[in-house]
Every structure is written in structure tokens, then in C-alpha cells.
Steps between C-alpha positions, in 0.01 A plus 500: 500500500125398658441302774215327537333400831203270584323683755334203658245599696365786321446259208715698266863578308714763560706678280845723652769621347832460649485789722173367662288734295138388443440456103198281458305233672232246346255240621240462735301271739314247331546193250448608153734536234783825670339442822693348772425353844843463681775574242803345607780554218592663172740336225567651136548241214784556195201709295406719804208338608377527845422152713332582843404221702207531806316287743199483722280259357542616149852410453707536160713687273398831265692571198529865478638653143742786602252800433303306794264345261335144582618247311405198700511265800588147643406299768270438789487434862594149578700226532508337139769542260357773327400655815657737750500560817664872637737546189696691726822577334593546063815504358524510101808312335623750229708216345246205512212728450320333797328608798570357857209497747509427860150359548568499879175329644577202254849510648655467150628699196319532137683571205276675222582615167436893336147406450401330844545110362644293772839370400619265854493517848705402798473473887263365750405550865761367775793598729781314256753655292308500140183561694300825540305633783323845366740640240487887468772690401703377180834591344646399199828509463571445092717185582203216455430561876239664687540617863133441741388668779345254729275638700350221696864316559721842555730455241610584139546194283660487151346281225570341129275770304397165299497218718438677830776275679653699780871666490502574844322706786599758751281690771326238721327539878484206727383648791552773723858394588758253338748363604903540417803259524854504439658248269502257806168499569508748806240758550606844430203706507154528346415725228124655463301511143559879524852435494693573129401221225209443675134574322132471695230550194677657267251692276713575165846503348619783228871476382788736335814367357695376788256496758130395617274607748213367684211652701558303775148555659456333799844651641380816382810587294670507161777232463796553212686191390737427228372366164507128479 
């Protein structure tokens, strides 16, 4: 019945009830062990561990045990393969016991086990279906899929949860205006990214059964879609 919020920019967590009632709140600027810089995300393993990851130079994942303790970290900033770069978004796999990260500036998404060991990893930078451009918000939706958020190519992409090959994408902005044509090939009209189905940096994607939605940021709006 918690919810748990990375407050971002005041370098700490959160802690509400459902109600919006204040119960807690932990962290604090800096780079040592429960210190944060810019939290970005909260995800709870099967054992009710904590995994937060941050960025801003220092960027990596803490393991929190669920009285708040320490237990550990992984990663750094970078581009290697044990390396991140603005682990913006976590989603734990209750039924693989696996955590998904969005390492967004790497344009790419890291599998890890429990304990922070690197199991695979899929994705790389480009405008193609299969590629990435700045992943941020993830989804997954218990089927061996994962929906993306794209931020940098304004759309949400689904993926293979172990091969990363690409179901399908939806969202998309080609410019201010598109245009539309009839089944002959005569204009009708032009439709506008703002328009429904249309996404300009979408920041993060939450789902309930049924249903998804999407900050869709840069049109300054919430979009609702049926689940895939």
C-alpha cells in the first residue's frame, strides 16, 4: 500500500501512502553509500529489496534491504558494458527474478540479476525498428515482451525480453505536419504530432490491465492506449 517516489532533484525517496500522506523519506545529496545525486527510479525485487538507480556523474544502482538498510551497489558512469549511463527507468521481473534497466544515455537496455551480475543486453543507437534512441520509461507486460518509451524517436516500441528483436512500435513524430491519403493516393488532409497516436518525447510509460499510459511530454499531456 506505499508508493515510492524518486524525488529527483532534491536527491532523495519519497515515501506516500495511497491517500498522498507523507510517511517517510530517505537519502541525500552526495555519493556515498544511501546518498544520491539525481535519483531517477525505484523497483522492489521478489525478497523486498529496494533497487534505486541515479545519475550525474556517479551513475549506478543501490541495493536497499526493505528496513532501508544498505546492502550494496553496481555500476558506474560510462559507456562500457558494465557501465551506465542515466539508468533512467527499473522494472523487476517477479517471474524471471531479473531486473530491467533503461540505461538511456547508452541508448540500450541491461538485464541484471538479484545481486547486480549482468545477465544480457539488447539495443543500440539509431532511428530503425530494433533500434533505440534514449530509452526511459519501461513496461513489462508478463508475456516475454517489454513495451519502451522512446524518448529521442517519439514512440513506444515493444521488444523480445531475451533477444531484444522488435514486436512492433507505435507513437512516432515526423515533423510538424504529415501528410494523409485515401486508398488512391489522394490527399485528404494533414494530421499534426499533437494529433491522437502521436508522441513528441515521451518521458515514461506505467500500465494497468487493459490499458497503458504515457507522459507524453513534449505535447504536454497524458495519452491512454490499449494494451498491446
Amino acid at each position: 500500500g506505499r508508493i515510492f517516489i524518486a524525488d529527483t532533484h532534491y536527491h532523495r525517496i519519497m515515501i506516500f501512502d495511497q491517500d498522498g500522506k507523507e510517511l517517510g523519506r530517505f537519502g541525500e545529496f552526495g555519493t556515498e553509500p544511501g546518498q544520491f545525486i539525481y535519483p531517477t527510479d525505484v523497483a522492489f525485487g521478489n525478497d523486498g529489496r529496494l533497487y534505486i538507480g541515479e545519475y550525474g556523474g556517479h551513475d549506478r544502482i543501490q541495493i536497499f534491504a526493505p528496513d532501508l538498510r544498505v546492502l550494496g551497489e553496481f555500476g558506474s558512469f560510462g559507456g562500457e558494458d558494465d557501465q551506465l549511463n542515466r539508468p533512467q527507468s527499473l522494472e523487476f521481473d517477479a517471474v524471471r527474478n531479473e531486473l530491467y534497466v533503461s540505461d538511456c544515455n547508452n541508448h540500450r537496455i541491461v538485464v541484471y540479476d538479484p545481486d547486480g551480475k549482468r545477465l544480457r543486453q539488447f539495443g543500440d543507437v539509431g532511428l530503425a525498428i530494433g533500434q533505440l534512441s534514449y530509452p526511459r520509461g519501461l513496461l513489462l507486460l508478463g508475456d516475454g515482451s517489454l513495451l519502451v518509451c522512446e524518448f529521442g524517436n517519439h514512440r513506444i516500441q515493444r521488444l523480445d525480453i531475451m533477444t531484444g528483436a522488435s514486436m512492433g512500435a507505435w507513437g512516432g513524430m515526423s515533423g510538424d505536419r504529415s501528410a494523409l491519403f485515401d486508398s488512391n493516393g489522394m490527399s485528404i488532409g494533414t494530421i499534426s504530432e499533437s494529433d491522437a497516436g502521436r508522441l513528441k518525447y515521451p518521458w515514461d510509460i506505467a500500465g494497468v490491465p487493459g490499458r497503458v499510459a504515457v507522459l507524453d511530454s513534449g505535447n504536454d499531456r497524458m495519452m491512454i492506449a490499449r494494451m498491446p
